[in-house]
C-alpha positions in Angstrom: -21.6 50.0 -13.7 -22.6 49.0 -17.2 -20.0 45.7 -18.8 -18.3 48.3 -20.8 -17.4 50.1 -17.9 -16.5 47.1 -15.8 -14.2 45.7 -18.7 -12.6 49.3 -19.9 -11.8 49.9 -15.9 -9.7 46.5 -15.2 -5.4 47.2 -14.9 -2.8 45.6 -16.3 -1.9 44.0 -13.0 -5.5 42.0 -13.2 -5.2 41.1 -17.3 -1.6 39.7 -16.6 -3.6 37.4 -14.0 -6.6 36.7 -16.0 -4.4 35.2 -18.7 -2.0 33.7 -16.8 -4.9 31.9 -14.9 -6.5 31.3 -18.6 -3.3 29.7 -19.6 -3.7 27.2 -16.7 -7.3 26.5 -17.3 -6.2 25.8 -21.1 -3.6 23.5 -20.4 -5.1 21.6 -17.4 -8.3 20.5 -19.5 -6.0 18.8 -22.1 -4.0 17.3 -19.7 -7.1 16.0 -18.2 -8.9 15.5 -21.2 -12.4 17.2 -20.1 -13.4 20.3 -22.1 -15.7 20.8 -19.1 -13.0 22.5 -16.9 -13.0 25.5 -19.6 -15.9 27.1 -18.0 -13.4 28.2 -15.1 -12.5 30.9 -17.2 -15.9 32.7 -17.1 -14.9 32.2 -13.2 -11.6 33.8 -14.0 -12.9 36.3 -16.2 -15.1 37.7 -13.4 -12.8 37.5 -10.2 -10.1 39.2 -12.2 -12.0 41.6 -14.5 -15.7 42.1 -14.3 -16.1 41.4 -10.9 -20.1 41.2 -10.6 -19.8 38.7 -7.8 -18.4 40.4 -4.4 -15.7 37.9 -4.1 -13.7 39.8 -1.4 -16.6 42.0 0.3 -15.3 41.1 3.5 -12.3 44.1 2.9 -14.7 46.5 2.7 -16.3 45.7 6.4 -15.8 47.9 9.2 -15.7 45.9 11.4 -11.7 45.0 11.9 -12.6 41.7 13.7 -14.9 40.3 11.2 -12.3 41.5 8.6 -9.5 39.7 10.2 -11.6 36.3 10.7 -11.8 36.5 7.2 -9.0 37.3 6.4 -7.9 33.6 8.3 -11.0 31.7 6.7 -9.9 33.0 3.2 -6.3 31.7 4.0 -7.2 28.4 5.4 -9.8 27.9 2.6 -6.8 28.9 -0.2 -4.4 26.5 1.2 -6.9 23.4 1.7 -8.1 23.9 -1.9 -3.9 23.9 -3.0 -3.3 21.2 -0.9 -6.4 19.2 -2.6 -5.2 19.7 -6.1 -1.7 19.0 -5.4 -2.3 16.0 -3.8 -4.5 14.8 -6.6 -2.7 15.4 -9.5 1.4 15.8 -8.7 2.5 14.3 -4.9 1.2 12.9 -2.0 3.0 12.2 1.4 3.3 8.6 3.1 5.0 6.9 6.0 6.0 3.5 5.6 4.2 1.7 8.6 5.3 -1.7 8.7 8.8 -3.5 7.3 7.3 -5.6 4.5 9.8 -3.1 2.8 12.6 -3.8 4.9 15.5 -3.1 4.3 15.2 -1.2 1.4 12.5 1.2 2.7 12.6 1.4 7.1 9.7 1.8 9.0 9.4 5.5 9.8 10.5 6.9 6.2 8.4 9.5 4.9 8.1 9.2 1.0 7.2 11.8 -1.6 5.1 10.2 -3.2 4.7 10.8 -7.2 1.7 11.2 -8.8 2.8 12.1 -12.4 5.0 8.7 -12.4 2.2 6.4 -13.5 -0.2 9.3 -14.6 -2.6 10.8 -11.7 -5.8 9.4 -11.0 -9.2 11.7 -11.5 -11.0 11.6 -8.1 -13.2 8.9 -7.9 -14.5 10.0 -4.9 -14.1 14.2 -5.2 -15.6 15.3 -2.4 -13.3 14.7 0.7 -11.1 16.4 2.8 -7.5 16.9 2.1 -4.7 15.1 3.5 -7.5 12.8 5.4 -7.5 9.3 3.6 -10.3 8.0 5.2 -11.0 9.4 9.0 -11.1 12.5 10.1 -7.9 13.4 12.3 -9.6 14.3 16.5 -13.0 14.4 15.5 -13.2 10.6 13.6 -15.9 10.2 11.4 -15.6 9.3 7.7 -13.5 12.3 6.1 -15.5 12.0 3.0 -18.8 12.0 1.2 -19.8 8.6 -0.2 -21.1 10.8 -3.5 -20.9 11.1 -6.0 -18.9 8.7 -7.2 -17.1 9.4 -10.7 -15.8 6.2 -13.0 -12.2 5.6 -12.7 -9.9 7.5 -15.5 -5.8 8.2 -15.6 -4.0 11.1 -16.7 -1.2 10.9 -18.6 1.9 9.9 -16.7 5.6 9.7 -17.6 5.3 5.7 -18.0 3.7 2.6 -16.6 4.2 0.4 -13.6 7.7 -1.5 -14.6 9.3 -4.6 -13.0 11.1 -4.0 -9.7 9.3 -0.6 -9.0 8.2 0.6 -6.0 4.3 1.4 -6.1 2.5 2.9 -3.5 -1.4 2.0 -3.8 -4.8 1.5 -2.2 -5.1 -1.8 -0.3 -7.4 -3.9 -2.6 -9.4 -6.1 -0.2 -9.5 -2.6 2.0 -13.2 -2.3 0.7 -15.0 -3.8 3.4 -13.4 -2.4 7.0 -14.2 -4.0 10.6 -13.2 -0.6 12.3 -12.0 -2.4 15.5 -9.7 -4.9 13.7 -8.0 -2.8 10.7 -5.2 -4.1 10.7 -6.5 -7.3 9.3 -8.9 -7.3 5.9 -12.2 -8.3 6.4 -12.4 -11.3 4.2 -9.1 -13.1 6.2 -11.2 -12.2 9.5 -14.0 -14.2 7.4 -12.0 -17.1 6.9 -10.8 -17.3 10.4 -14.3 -17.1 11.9 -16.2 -20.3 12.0 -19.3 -18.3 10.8 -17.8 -16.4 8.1 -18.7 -12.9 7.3 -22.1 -13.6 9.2 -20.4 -13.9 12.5 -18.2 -10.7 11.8 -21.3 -8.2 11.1 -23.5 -9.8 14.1 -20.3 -9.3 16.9 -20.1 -5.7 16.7 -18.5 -5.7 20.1 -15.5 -7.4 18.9 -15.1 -6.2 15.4 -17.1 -2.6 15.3 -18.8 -1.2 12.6 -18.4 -2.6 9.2 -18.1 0.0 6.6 -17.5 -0.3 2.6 -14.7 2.2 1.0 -14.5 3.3 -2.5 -11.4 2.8 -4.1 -9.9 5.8 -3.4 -10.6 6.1 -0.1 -9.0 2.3 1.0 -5.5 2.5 2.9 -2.4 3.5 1.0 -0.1 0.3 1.1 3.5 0.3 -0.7 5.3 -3.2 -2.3 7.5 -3.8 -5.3 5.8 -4.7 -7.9 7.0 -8.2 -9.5 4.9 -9.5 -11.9 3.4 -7.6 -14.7 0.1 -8.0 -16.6 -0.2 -11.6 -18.7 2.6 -13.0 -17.0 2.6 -16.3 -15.0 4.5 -15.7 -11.6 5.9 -18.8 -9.4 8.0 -19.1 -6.0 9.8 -22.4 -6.0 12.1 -22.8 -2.6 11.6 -18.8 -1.8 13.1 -17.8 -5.1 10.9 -15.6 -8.4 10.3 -17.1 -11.6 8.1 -15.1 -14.4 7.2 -17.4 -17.6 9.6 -19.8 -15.8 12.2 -17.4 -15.9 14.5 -17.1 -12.4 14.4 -13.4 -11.4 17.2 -12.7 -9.0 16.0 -11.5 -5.1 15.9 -7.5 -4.3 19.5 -6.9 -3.0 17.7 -6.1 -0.1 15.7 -8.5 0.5 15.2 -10.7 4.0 14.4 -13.7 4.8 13.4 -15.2 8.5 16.2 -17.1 10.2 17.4 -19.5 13.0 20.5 -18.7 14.8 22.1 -21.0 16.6 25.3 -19.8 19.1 26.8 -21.8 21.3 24.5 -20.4 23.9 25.4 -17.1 23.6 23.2 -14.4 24.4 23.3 -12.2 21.2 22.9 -8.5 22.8 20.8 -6.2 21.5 23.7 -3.9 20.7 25.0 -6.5 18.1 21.3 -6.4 16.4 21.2 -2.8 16.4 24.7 -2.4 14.8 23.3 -4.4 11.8 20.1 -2.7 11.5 18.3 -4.7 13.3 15.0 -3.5 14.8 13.5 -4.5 18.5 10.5 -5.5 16.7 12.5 -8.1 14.9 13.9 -9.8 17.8 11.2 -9.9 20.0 8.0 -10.9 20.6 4.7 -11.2 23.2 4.7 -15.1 25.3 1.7 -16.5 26.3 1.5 -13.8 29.1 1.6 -10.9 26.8 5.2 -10.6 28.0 7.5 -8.7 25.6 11.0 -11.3 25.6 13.4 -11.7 23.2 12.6 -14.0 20.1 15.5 -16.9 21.6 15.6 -20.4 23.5 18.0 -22.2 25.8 18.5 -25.6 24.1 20.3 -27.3 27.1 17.2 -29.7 27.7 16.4 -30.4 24.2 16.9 -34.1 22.5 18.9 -34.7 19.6 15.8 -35.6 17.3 14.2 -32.3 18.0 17.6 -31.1 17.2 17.5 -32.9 14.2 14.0 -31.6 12.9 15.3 -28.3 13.2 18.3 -28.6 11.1 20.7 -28.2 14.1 23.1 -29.9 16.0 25.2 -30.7 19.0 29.0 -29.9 19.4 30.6 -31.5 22.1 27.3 -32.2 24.0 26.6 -28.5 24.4 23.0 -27.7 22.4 23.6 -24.1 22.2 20.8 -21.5 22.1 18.6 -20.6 19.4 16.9 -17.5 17.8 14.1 -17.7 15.5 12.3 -15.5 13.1 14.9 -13.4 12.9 14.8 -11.3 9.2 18.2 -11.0 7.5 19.8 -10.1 4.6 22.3 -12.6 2.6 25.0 -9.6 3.7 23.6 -9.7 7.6 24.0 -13.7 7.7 27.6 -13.3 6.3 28.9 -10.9 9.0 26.9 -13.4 11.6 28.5 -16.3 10.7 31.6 -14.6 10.8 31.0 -14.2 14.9 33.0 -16.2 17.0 29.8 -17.6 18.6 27.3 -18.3 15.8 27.3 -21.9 15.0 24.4 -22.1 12.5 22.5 -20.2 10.3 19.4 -22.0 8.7 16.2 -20.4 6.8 13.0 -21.2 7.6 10.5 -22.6 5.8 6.7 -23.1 6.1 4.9 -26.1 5.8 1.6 -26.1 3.9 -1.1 -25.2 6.2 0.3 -23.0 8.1 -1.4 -19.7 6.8 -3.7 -18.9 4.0 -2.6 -17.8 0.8 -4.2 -16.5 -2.1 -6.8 -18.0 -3.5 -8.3 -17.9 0.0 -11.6 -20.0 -1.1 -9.0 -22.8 -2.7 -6.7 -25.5 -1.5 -3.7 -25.4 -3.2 -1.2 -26.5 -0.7 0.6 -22.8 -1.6 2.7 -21.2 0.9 5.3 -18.0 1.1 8.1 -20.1 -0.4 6.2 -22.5 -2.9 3.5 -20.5 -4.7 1.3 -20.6 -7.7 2.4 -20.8 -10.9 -0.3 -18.1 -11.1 -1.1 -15.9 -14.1 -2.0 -12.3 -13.8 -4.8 -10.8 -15.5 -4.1 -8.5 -18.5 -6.8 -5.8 -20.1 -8.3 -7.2 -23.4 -6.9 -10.9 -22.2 -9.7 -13.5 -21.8 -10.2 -16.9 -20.0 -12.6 -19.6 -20.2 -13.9 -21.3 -17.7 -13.1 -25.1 -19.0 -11.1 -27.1 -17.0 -9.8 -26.3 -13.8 -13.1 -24.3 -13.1 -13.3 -24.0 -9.6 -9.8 -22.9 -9.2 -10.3 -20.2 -11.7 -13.4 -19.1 -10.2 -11.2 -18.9 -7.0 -8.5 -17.2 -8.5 -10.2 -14.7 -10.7 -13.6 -13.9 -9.2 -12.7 -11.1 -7.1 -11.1 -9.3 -10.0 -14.4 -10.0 -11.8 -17.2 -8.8 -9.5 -15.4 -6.6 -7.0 -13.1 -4.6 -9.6 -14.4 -4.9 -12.3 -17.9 -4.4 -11.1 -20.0 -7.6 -12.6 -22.4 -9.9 -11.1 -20.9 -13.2 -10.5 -22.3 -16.8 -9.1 -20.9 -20.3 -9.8 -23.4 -22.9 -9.4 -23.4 -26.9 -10.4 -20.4 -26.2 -12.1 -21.2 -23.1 -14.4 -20.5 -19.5 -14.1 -22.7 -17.0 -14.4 -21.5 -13.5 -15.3 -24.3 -10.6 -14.9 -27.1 -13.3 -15.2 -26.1 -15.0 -18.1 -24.1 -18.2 -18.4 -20.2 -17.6 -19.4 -17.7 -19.7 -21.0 -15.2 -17.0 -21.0 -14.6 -13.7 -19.7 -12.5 -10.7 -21.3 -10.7 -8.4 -18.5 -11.3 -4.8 -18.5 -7.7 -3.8 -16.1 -4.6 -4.8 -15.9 -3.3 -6.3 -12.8 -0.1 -6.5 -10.9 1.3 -8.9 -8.6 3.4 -6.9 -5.3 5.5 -8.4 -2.7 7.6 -6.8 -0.1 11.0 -7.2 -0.2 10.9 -8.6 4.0 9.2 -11.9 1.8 8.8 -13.9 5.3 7.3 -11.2 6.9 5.2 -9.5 4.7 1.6 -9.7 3.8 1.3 -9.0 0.2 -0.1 -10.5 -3.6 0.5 -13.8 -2.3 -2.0 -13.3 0.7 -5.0 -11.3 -1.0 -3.7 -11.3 -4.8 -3.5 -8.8 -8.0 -3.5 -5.2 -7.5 -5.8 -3.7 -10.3 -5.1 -0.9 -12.1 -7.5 1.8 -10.5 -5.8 0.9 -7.7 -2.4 2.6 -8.6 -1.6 5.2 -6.6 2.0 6.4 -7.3 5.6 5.7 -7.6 8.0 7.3 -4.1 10.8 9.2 -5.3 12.0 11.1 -2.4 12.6 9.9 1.7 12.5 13.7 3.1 12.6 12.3 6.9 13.7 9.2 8.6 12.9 8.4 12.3 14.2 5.2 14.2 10.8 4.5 16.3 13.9 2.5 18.8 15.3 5.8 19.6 14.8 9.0 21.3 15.4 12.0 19.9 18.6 12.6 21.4 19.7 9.0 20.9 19.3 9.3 17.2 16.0 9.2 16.3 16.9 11.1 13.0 18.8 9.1 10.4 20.3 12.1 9.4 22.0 10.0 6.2 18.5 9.0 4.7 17.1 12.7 4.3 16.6 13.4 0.7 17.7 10.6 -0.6 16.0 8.9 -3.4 12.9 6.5 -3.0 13.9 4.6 -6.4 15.9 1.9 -4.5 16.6 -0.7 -7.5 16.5 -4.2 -6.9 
């Protein structure tokens, strides 16, 4: 059948298609910005109207078992491809694993998560398998190929990363895994072990494999976002200044307390009632024991007392819970308990933990940080004065983002082999924290978010489950499906 033939013969039915699909193709590539996506018309232009390639030559078989197998494999193949590009370019699902969110997102939401918010990412890593961020679900295994690699571009978006938002994005110090410890990035495992790195590749019995992952393919993590590109951010006594300006808490927001009753056990009925999780009030002993988060005080001396910020009454020392997050509206309806004595925030001492810049001594911790600025594309540093805290601060962001060679050496820097007095940033960079701020490990533990990194903004909780309950005990919170993500601050 000659091309005259083949394009005389095609229906109405398979023009309306063609142009519809052309019309796609059209707008796509300017969105996108590639004039390399055209050539899926000449795809188009065939499956609809020429048809030289055998597309669906399985119909034609006789054999009604082969027919129907393919009928399935043409199916799943359809809906993986769809599934692909809508999680690309428009919205992508997440559960909130952890309560660094707390209370304004709950462990066990399930976000829609938008892609068109901040503009969609191109795939920098193209070839994977959908839904699969980085393993493959059964089987294991990586769930996609390590090339190629394409450089990092955005779509257009309906805006940019804002104060106060949301953001769902890839873990940034996510690119170097120990697959038997994930929950904890590699380089704080580093900075724990007393041989470094070194000692975490050479115990692979304790720590596994070690395995790089490209951006796109690191673990999806969700904070607010609180300080913007070429700002300086600051926590002075647990509260938010930005260019020395106060920024008032997240309504939402929790902060670890003491409680002290009168030595009263607080039931875990009254926790519950206030939103409360288990997790939050208890804890493993010494024993690996699962008790409650609390301590008889009877046999304590008044200077411990003291130390603590508590006190006697009437020679009875009461009981104490620690660590327990709350918000300012959950400490008001505790105190107003007949039995609550005390309620006192905690605060960490310097030295307790490590805090961004991990390779730096600042003294820094959750509740006194910084002042730190946050890098800004087309701002520029120099490297005089203060050198080995900016090295400290600003290296990653350097080498590992921004993909330079980087040393420091007697006192110089050297960026790509040559010596540097300053350097000019290439991404912007945001500083996230969770809204639980004593129980949360965000910016202030592995620092600035780049840009590449942004994933997407959650607009939508389309399921809740209450991992405390069963699912005739309410595991459902019925009154937080489809409800909006944007929860303001």
């Amino acid at each position: 059948m000659t091309f005259q033939q083949r394009f005389s013969g095609a229906t109405r039915h398979q023009w309306i298609w063609f142009i519809v699909w052309v019309a796609v193709t059209v707008l796509f590539s300017i969105w996108a910005g590639s004039p390399w996506l055209l050539f899926f018309i000449v795809l188009f232009f065939d499956i609809y109207i020429t048809k030289y390639v055998p597309w669906s030559f399985w119909k034609k078989s006789k054999n009604n078992a082969f027919r129907k197998t393919m009928e399935w494999v043409d199916a799943i193949v359809f809906a993986l491809i769809a599934v692909y590009f809508i999680n690309t370019f428009f919205f992508q699902n997440y559960q909130i694993p952890s309560s660094s969110l707390e209370k304004s997102l709950l462990v066990g939401d399930f976000l829609a998560v938008s892609k068109l918010s901040y503009g969609p990412r191109a795939p920098i890593t193209p070839l994977s398998f959908p839904l699969a961020q980085h393993t493959m679900p059964v089987v294991g295994g990586k769930s996609y190929f390590e090339k190629p690699q394409w450089k990092y571009r955005r779509l257009k978006g309906f805006g940019r990363v804002q104060r106060n938002d949301i953001v769902v994005f890839n873990f940034p110090t996510g690119d170097t895994v120990a697959l038997n410890m994930q929950g904890v990035d590699f380089y704080t495992l580093s900075k724990h072990n007393p041989n470094g790195s070194t000692g975490i590749r050479s115990d692979k019995r304790s720590y596994g494999e070690i395995v790089y992952r490209p951006v796109d393919r690191r673990e999806n993590y969700v904070k607010r976002c609180i300080g913007l590109p070429g700002e300086t951010i600051e926590l002075r006594n647990d509260s938010v200044y930005i260019d020395g300006t106060l920024q008032p808490n997240p309504r939402l927001s929790q902060h670890n307390y003491m409680i002290q009753t009168d030595g009263t056990v607080i039931s875990a009925d009254v926790f519950s009632s206030m939103g409360i999780n288990k997790a939050d009030y208890f804890t493993q002993d010494s024993y690996g024991q699962v008790v409650t988060r609390s301590q008889d005080l009877t046999g304590a001396d008044s200077l411990s007392l003291a130390l603590s910020g508590l006190q006697q009454r009437d020679g009875n020392n009461g009981r104490i819970y620690y660590s327990i997050p709350l918000t300012e509206e959950m400490v008001t309806q505790l105190k107003a308990k007949p039995f609550v004595w005390d309620i006192i925030k905690e605060k960490e001492q310097p030295g307790m933990s490590y805090y961004y810049p991990l390779n730096y001594d600042t003294g820094w911790t959750r509740d006194m940080f910084g002042p730190l600025w946050i890098p800004k594309k087309g701002a520029t540093i120099t490297f005089e004065g203060d050198i080995a805290y900016k090295v400290a601060a600003y290296e990653r962001c350097i080498r590992n983002y921004e993909g330079n060679d980087f040393a420091y050496r007697d006192g110089k820097v050297y960026i790509n082999g040559q010596q540097a007095d300053s350097y000019t940033f290439r991404y912007d960079y945001y500083f996230m924290m969770g809204d639980n701020r004593h129980n949360s490990a965000d910016s202030r533990v592995w620092g600035f978010v780049p840009e590449d990194h942004i994933v997407g903004k959650p607009i939508l909780i389309w399921l809740s489950l209450e991992k405390d309950k069963g699912w005739f005990e309410g595991k459902i919170r019925w009154k937080r499906l489809f409800r909006s993500a944007k929860i303001p601050a």
